[in-house]
C-alpha angles and dihedrals in degrees: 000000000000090000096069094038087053084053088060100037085039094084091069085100110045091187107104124186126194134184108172136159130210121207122206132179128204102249110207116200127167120311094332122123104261106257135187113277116183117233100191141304128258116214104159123048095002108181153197092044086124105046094040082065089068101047118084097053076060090058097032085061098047092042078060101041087056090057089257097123083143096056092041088066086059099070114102116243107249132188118152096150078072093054101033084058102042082061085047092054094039091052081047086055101047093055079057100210116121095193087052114089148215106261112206101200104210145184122262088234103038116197097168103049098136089051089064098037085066102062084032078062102048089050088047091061087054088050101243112149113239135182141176118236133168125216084257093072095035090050095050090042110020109127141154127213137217091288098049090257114153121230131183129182085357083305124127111226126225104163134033112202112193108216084143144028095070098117129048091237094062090069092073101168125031083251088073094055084043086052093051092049101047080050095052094047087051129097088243110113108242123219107221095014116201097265088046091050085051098045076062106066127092107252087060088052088052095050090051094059095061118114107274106015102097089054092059080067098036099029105162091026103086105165087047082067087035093057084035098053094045091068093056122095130203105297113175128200117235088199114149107264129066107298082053091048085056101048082054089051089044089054109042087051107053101021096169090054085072161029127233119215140198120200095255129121129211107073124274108064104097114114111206128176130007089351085070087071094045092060097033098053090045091056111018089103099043126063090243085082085072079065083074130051117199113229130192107257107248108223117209117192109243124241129191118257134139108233109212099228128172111259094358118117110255088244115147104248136188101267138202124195135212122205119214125187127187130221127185121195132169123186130175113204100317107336127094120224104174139349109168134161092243100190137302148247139230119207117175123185134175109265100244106069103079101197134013130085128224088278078065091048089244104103129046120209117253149165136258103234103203108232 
């Protein structure tokens, strides 16, 4: 369909821009020492680079306040809106227009605002003109010209900033299919572009876990694949065939050993415990189990905090933490201008709530102190 034509029409513009986090969680087993395991990557959308920003001057205060000043000195410093914009700006640069702008593509109901405005912020003291638009006004004005340049609302666009479009419900009309489109086939650089959102989804980052597929892209760097490797944890195909028949009969018989993931973004969509059977048991004969990978349940040891949440009682709970680092990169054709760790975040939930993110009003957002 259109998708695999746009994959073909997409290298017209050789600029790529991606700004992509990778969350991790300390998996505790036995008597080893906990280590990093990788829960996905996020290259589409990726947030709380902003207010993440803002964090650790909050903790740093309350450390003091509490008498702690010791301790306060102990909070990493922490800025990947910085870092997430100067990738921006360089991507801006690149495309080499100073009329065109910076297009945040947002959501028509939009929760996490001040996240954005930081890194909005941050492109606005290097002058880049930035603005905020929803997939109603790109749909009523989007439009390319001769050349393939993208213009929105009479305004050349340099740079598309994905803050939307990562679920399909968020296409709500056929316009909206037409308007990505539209966006994928333009000289903008995308961020993420399609290929870049699809590299995102589970089934890639199961794939990628397969003996010998991290050494085709670090072929005479073997303890890189070595360090990689070592953050994975067990991720298993349900393809049709008979490794994906075995990876059905491991789950179903030991459920609370794994999660089970669609390839949908957004938080939310894992399905964890005795659900697992349900589905299972609804789509294991039929090819719509490929659209799920099984993964091995990652198990944090809980520590004792109290998450300042809105309309939740101050009570000291059993928490979990989720460690996201950013990363920024920006290359134009084959060559690599820059790929830095821009910054983290910290997210920390009660254990007891499996799934879900502070977007779901789950999570609150929190700081690494360095022991």
């Amino acid at each position: 369909g259109d998708w695999t034509e746009t994959c073909i029409i997409i290298s017209i513009q050789s600029i790529v821009l991606g700004l992509n986090r990778s969350d991790y969680m300390l998996d505790k087993r036995g008597d080893q020492p906990p280590s990093l395991k990788q829960i996905e990557i996020n290259t589409i959308a990726a947030s709380f680079g902003g207010l993440s920003s803002r964090t650790p001057d909050v903790h740093r205060r309350v450390l003091k306040m509490a008498d702690r000043l010791e301790e306060s000195q102990h909070i990493l410093d922490n800025n990947p809106a910085a870092g997430l914009a100067k990738a921006i700006a360089k991507a801006w640069e690149l495309y080499g227009s100073e009329r065109a702008v910076v297009m945040f593509f947002v959501e028509e109901v939009q929760r996490n605002v001040f996240d954005q405005r930081c890194i909005e912020r941050e492109l606005w003291k290097r002058n880049i003109p930035t603005f905020r638009k929803r997939f109603d006004d790109i749909c009523k004005t989007i439009r390319l010209d001769q050349d393939k340049r993208l213009f929105v609302g009479g305004n050349e666009i340099a740079v598309v900033y994905f803050r939307n479009g990562y679920m399909p419900q968020n296409y709500f009309s056929e316009q909206c299919w037409e308007a990505r489109l539209t966006m994928e086939r333009s000289m903008a650089v995308k961020c993420p572009d399609i290929v870049s959102h699809l590299v995102g989804t589970k089934k890639v980052q199961q794939v990628l876990a397969k003996p010998g597929v991290l050494e085709r892209f670090f072929p005479d760097q073997p303890q890189v694949v070595e360090q990689i490797r070592a953050t994975f944890t067990g991720l298993y195909s349900l393809d049709m065939g008979p490794e994906g028949d075995r990876t059905i009969a491991m789950a179903l018989a030991e459920p609370d050993r794994f999660v089970l993931k669609p390839q949908r973004e957004g938080g939310g969509n894992n399905i964890y415990g005795s659900e697992i059977i349900q589905v299972l048991e609804k789509v294991k004969d039929s090819s719509e189990r490929m659209a799920y990978i099984l993964m091995d349940k990652i198990n944090p040891a809980p520590v004792q905090n109290y998450l300042l949440r809105r309309d939740a009682p101050l009570a000291v709970s059993s928490c979990v933490s989720e460690l996201g680092v950013f990363g920024a990169y920006v290359r134009q054709g084959k060559d690599l201008l820059m790929n830095e760790c821009v910054g983290h975040l910290l997210r920390t939930k009660s254990s007891e709530h499996s799934d879900g993110g502070v977007a779901a009003g789950v999570a609150v957002l929190d700081n690494p102190l360095l022991v």
